[in-house]
C-alpha positions in Angstrom: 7.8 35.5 -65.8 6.8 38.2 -68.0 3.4 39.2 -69.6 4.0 37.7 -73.0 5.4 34.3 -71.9 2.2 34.0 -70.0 0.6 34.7 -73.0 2.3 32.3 -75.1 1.8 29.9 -72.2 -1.8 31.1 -72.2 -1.9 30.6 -75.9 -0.5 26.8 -76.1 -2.7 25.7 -73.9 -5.9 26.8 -75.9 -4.2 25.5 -79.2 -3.1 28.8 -80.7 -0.9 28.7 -84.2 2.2 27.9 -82.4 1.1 24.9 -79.9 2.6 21.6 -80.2 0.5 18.8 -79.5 0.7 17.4 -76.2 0.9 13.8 -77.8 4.1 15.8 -79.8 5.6 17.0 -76.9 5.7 13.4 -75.4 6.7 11.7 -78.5 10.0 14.3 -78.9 10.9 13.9 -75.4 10.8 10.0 -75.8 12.7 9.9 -78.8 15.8 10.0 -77.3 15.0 7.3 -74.2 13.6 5.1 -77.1 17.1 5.5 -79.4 19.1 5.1 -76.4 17.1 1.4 -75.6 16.9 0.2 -79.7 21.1 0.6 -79.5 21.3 -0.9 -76.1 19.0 -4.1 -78.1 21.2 -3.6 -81.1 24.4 -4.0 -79.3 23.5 -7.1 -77.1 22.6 -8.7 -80.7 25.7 -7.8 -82.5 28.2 -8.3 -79.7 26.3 -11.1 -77.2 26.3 -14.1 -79.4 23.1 -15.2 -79.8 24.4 -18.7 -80.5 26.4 -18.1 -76.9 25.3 -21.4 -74.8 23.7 -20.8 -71.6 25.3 -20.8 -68.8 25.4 -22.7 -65.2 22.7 -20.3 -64.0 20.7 -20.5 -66.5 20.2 -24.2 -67.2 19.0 -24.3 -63.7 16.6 -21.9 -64.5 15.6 -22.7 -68.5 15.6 -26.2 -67.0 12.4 -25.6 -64.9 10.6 -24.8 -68.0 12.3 -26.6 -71.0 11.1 -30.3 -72.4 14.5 -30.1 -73.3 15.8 -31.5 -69.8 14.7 -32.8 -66.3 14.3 -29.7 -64.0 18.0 -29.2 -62.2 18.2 -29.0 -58.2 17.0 -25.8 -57.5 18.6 -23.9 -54.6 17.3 -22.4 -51.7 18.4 -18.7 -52.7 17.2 -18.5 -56.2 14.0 -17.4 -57.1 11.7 -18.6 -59.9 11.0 -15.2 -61.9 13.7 -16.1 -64.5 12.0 -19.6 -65.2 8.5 -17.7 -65.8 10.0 -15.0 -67.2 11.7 -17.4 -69.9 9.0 -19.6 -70.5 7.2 -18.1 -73.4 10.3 -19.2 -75.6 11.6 -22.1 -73.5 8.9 -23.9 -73.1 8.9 -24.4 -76.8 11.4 -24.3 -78.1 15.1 -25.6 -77.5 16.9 -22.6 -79.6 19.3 -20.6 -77.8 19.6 -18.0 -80.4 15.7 -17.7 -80.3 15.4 -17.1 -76.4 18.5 -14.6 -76.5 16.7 -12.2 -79.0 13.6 -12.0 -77.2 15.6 -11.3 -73.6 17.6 -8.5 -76.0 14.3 -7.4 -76.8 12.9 -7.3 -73.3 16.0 -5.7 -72.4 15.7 -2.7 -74.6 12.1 -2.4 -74.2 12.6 -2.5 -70.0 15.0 -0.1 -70.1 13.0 2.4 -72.1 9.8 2.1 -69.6 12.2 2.5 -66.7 13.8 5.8 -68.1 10.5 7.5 -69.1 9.1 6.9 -65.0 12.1 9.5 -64.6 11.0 12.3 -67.0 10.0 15.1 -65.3 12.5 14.6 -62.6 15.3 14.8 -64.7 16.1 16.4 -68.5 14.9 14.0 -71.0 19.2 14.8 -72.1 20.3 13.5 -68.6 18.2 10.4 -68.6 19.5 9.4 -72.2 23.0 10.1 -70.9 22.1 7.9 -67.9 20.3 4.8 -70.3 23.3 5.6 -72.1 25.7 5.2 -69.2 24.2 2.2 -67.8 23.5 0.1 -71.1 27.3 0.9 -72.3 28.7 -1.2 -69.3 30.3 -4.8 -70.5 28.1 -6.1 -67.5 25.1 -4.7 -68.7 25.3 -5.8 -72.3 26.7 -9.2 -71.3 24.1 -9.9 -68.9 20.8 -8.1 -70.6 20.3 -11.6 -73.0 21.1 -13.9 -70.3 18.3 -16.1 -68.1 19.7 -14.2 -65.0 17.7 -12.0 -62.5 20.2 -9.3 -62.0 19.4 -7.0 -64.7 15.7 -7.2 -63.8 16.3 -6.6 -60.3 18.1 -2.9 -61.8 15.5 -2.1 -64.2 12.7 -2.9 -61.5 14.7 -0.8 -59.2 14.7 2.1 -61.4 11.5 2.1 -62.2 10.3 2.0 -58.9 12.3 4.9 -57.2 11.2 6.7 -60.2 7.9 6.1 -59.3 7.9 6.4 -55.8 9.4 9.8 -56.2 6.4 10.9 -58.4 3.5 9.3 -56.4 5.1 11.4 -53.4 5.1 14.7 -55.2 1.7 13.9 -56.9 -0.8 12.1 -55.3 -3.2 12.0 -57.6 -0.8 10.4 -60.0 -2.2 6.7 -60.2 0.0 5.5 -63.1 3.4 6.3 -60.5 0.9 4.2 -57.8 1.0 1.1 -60.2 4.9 1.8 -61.4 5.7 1.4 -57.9 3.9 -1.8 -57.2 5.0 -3.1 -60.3 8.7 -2.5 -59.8 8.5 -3.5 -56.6 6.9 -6.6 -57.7 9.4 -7.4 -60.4 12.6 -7.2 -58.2 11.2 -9.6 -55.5 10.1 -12.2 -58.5 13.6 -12.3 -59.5 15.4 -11.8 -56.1 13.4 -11.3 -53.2 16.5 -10.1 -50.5 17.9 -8.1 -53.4 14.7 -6.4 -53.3 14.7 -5.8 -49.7 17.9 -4.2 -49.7 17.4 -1.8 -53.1 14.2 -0.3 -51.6 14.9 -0.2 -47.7 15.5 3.7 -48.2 12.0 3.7 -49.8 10.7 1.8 -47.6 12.3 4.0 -44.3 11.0 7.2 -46.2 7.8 6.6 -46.3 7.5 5.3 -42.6 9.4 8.3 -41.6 7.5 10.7 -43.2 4.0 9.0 -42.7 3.3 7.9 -46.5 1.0 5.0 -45.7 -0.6 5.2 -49.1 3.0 4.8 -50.8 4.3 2.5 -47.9 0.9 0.1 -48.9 1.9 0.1 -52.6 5.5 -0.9 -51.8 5.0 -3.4 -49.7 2.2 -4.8 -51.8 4.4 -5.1 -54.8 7.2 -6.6 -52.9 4.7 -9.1 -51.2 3.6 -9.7 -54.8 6.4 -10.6 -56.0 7.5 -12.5 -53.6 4.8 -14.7 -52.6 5.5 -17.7 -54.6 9.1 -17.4 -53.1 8.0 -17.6 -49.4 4.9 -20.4 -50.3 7.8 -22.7 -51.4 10.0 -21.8 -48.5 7.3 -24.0 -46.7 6.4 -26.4 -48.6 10.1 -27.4 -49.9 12.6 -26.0 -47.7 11.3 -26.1 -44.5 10.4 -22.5 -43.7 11.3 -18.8 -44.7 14.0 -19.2 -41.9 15.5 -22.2 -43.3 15.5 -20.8 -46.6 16.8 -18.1 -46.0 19.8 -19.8 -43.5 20.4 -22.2 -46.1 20.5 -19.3 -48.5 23.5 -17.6 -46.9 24.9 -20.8 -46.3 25.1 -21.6 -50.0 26.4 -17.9 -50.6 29.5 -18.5 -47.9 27.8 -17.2 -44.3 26.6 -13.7 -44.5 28.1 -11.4 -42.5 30.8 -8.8 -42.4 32.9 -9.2 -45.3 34.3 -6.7 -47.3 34.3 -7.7 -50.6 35.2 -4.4 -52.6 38.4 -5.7 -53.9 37.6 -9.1 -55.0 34.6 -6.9 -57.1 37.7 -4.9 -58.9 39.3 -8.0 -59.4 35.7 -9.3 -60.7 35.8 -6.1 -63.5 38.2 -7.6 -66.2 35.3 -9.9 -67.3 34.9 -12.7 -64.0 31.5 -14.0 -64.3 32.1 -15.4 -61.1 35.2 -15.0 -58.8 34.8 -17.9 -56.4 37.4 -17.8 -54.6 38.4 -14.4 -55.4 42.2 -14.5 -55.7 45.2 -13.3 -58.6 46.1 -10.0 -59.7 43.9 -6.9 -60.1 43.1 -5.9 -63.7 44.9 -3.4 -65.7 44.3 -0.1 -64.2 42.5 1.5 -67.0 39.9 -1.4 -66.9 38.9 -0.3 -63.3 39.3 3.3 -63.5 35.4 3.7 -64.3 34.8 2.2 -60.9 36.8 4.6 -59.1 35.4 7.4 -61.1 31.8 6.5 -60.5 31.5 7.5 -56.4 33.3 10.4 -57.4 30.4 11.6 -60.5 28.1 10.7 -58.0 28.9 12.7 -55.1 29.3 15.8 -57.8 25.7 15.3 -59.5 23.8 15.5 -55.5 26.0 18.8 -55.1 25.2 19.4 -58.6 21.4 18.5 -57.7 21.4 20.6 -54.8 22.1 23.4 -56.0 19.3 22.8 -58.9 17.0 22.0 -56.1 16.3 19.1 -57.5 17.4 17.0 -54.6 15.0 14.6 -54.1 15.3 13.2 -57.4 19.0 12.6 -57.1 19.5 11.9 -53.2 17.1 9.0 -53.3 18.7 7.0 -56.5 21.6 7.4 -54.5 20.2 6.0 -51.4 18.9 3.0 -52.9 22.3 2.2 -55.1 24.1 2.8 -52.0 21.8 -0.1 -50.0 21.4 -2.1 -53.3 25.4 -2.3 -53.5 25.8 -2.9 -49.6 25.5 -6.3 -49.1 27.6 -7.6 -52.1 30.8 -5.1 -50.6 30.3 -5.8 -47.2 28.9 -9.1 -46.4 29.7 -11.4 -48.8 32.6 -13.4 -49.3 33.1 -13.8 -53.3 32.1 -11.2 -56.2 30.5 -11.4 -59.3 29.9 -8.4 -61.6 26.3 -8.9 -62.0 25.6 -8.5 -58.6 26.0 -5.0 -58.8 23.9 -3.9 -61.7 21.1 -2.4 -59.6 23.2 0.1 -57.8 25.2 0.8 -61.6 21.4 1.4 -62.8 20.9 3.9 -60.1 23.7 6.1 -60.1 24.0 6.4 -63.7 21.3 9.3 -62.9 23.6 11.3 -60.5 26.6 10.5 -62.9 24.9 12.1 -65.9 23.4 15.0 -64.0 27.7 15.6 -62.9 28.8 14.8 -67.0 25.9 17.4 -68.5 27.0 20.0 -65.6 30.4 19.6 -66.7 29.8 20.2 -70.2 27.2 23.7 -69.6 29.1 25.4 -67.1 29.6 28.8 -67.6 32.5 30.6 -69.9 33.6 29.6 -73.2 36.9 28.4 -72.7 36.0 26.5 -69.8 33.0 25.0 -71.4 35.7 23.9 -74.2 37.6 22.3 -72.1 35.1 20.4 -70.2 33.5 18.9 -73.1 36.9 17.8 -74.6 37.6 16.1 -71.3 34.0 14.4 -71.0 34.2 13.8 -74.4 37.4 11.3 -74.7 36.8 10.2 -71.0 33.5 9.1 -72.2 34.9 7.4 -76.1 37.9 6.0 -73.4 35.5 4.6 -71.3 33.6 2.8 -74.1 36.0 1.6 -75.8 37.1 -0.4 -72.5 33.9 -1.6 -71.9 33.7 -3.1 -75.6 37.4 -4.2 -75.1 36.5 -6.1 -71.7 32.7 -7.5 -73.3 34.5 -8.8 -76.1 37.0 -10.9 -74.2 34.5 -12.0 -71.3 31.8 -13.1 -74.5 35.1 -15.2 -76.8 36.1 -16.7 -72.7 32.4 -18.0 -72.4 31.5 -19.2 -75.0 34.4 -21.4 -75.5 33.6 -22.7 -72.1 30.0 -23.9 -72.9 31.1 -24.9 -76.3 33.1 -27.5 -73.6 29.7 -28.4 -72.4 28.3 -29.3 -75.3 31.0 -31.2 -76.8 30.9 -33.4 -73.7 27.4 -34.1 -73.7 27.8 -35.1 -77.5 30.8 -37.8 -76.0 28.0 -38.4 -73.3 25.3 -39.7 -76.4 28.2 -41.1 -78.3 28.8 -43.4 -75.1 25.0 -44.4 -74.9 24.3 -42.0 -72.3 21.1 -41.0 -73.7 18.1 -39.4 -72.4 16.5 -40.4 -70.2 20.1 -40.2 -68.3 21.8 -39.3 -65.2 24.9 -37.1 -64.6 27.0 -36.6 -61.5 30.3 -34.8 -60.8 32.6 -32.0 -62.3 29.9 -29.2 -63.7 27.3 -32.0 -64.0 24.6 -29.6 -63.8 25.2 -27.4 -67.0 26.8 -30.8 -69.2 23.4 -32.7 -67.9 21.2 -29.9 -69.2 23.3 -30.1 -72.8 22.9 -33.9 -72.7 18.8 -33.7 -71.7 19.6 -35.7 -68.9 19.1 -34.9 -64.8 21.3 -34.3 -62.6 22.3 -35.0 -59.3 25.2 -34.2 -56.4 25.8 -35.9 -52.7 27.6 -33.3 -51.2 27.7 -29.4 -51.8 25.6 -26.5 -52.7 23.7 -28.9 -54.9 23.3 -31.9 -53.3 19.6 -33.7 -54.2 20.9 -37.5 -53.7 22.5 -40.2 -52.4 25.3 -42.6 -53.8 23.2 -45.2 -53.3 20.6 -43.2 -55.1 22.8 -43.1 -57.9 24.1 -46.6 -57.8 20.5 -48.1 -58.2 19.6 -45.2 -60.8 22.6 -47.2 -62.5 20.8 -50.5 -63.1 17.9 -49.2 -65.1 19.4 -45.8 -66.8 22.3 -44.4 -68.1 24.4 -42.9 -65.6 28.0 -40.7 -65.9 30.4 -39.3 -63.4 32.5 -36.4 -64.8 35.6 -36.6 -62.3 38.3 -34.2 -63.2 42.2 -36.1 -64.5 43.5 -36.6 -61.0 40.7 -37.1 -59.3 39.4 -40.6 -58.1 35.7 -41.4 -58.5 33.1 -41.7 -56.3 32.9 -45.7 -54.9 29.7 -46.4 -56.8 31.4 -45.5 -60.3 35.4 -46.8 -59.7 34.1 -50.1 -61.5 32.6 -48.6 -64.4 34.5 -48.3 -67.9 35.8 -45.0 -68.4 37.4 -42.9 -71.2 39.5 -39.5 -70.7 37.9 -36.4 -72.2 38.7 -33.0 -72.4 40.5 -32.7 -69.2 37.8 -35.3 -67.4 37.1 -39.2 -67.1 34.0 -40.1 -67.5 32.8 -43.3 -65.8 29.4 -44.6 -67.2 27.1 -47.3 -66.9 24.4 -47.9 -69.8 22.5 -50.7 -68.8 22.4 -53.5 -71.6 18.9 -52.8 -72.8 19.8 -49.4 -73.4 23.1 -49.4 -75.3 
């Protein structure tokens, strides 16, 4: 470096004519991380209904904390760190609308806090392109709103790589210390396994390389988070091995099943593809995904060469472990499931896109940026195309929920009420009633259960046209509805 750089250096530092305020400095590299969160907000708002219903998932989780209904069955792999998480609106208040602005708003604001751990490991231009990349996914906007726990489980991930990476490099660099615990806490209160798996190459790093400070913190947070997981493991499912058996059970047997093609067929806007079968989407609405290994695999060669390996080999590590088991050893796919490993390598990816665009020569330059350029306004406009189908598809299906719980009420099944059968859980949660199943993932009863629940409160079995009805209900009255027969029994005192 020559003399009068060190001088100008020299000359910041002691607040010469030409310094610009640390607090400055900060702000202007923030600015763009904090633009790139307010559009990712802005765009759930405008494109997410806020009026959308809430899904399966997420009754069983608003559930837990709403007045609105009884508490659904809750199953052996889910965690409660939605519930909590939801509770400052739903515990309230009833309004949809109400608790999908302030998850939008969490959203943003988590994404922004997650992107500034990385400055100073990346350009603050690479991280915006990587928010940018990340938030511009259909999955991403669809599920940011939502009462799910896969979107936390990214933003928790990328916070705490972040963080790990600078507590390594700077010991003395407490706030990284808490970033880490933090993150690590936040993953295992939404998904404890998913956890596991997004920071094993943390985890193994720090082992290897005798980091018992940063191994502490890690393992602190994760143990954190997940303590109120494993507590209820004994006292309601009959240990952590139970749990976690009855877990994969629920989720199809864990084991070795590779699952990468029922994910592409998963992309054209499948919420859930269970089981996985029909036709691939349209080419062009997968491309992305093919694309994405590929960016990847350029921005470490890209990061090598910057020597800034480190900072892009681990991300990759951890999206590579965090993506693992939902490839390889589960039977089914759903979109979501994927979102911490898409929050990871969106850092690689943008360190490949902003090579492209800078390397060297003008007529190659050119070029680059007019490829990156459309690739990039392509690749939107698919992701819009594909959000906007997936967000008309859903809502017309809960719309179907809540039109049957208003037949439920017209019927005299009121709360307090019991449902049973086809998609009982969602419809019960519409209807403020409780729910209950004999057989299956969800089962919490008995049909005799049911049958004497019949003499004192309103009960309904949702049975699908075709279907015959449970023995307990075959003697009710029933009326056809919306595809379904519903049986019910309203005892006299309560018609």
């Amino acid at each position: 470096m020559s003399g009068s750089a060190h001088a100008t250096l020299r000359g910041t530092r002691r607040g010469g004519p030409w310094t610009v305020p640390r607090g400055t400095r900060r702000a202007r590299a923030d600015g763009p991380l904090a633009v790139v969160a307010a559009a990712f907000t802005l765009a759930q708002l405008l494109l997410v209904r806020p009026g959308m219903g809430l899904g399966w998932d997420e009754t069983v989780y608003v559930s837990q904390v709403s007045p609105h209904a009884p508490a659904a069955f809750f199953s052996a792999p889910r965690a409660r760190g939605v519930s909590l998480f939801v509770a400052p609106v739903a515990a309230w208040s009833s309004s949809t609308p109400l608790l999908r602005i302030y998850l939008a708003v969490l959203s943003g604001l988590a994404l922004f806090l997650a992107l500034r751990a990385w400055r100073g490991l990346f350009p603050v231009r690479v991280l915006a392109l990587a928010g940018a990349l990340f938030a511009s996914l259909w999955v991403t906007l669809f599920y940011g709103p939502q009462a799910m726990p896969n979107y936390w489980v990214a933003v928790g991930a990328l916070a705490a790589v972040a963080c790990f990476l600078r507590a390594g490099a700077d010991r003395s660099d407490r706030a990284a210390l808490w970033g880490l615990a933090a993150g690590g806490a936040l993953m295992a209160w939404m998904r404890p396994t998913d956890a596991i798996w997004a920071t094993l190459p943390l985890l193994v790093l720090a082992l290897s390389r005798r980091h018992w400070r940063l191994l502490g913190v890690l393992l602190t947070g994760l143990a954190a988070g997940a303590a109120e997981w494993v507590i209820e493991a004994y006292v309601s499912y009959g240990g952590l091995a139970r749990r976690l058996a009855d877990g994969s059970a629920i989720q199809g047997g864990l084991g070795w099943n590779v699952a990468v093609v029922d994910q592409l067929r998963s992309l054209g806007g499948r919420a859930l593809c269970r089981p996985c079968t029909g036709a691939l989407p349209d080419p062009l609405l997968t491309l992305w995904w093919f694309a994405l290994p590929l960016l990847a695999v350029l921005g470490f060669v890209v990061a090598v060469r910057a020597r800034r390996t480190p900072a892009t080999l681990v991300p990759l590590m951890c999206g590579a472990t965090a993506a693992f088991p939902y490839l390889f050893m589960i039977g089914y796919a759903a979109p979501r499931f994927l979102l911490p490993a898409y929050a990871l390598l969106a850092l690689p990816v943008a360190g490949a896109l902003v090579h492209l665009v800078t390397v060297p020569g003008r007529t190659l330059r050119t070029v680059a940026v007019t490829l990156v350029t459309l690739g990039l306004a392509a690749h939107l406009a698919v992701q819009t195309a594909v959000l906007v189908h997936t967000v008309d598809g859903t809502t017309a299906s809960r719309r179907a929920w809540s039109r049957t719980a208003a037949e439920l009420h017209r019927l005299g099944v009121r709360p307090p009420c019991l449902l049973t059968g086809h998609e009982s859980v969602p419809v019960a949660f519409y209807a403020g009633c409780a729910s209950a199943a004999t057989s299956g993932h969800n089962a919490n009863s008995t049909a005799d259960a049911i049958a004497r629940t019949a003499d004192r409160t309103p009960v309904a079995a949702l049975v699908t046209a075709g279907s015959r009805a449970p023995a307990y209900a075959r003697h009710w009255p029933s009326v056809p509805f919306g595809g379904l027969r519903i049986h019910y029994a309203v005892p006299a005192g309560r018609r």
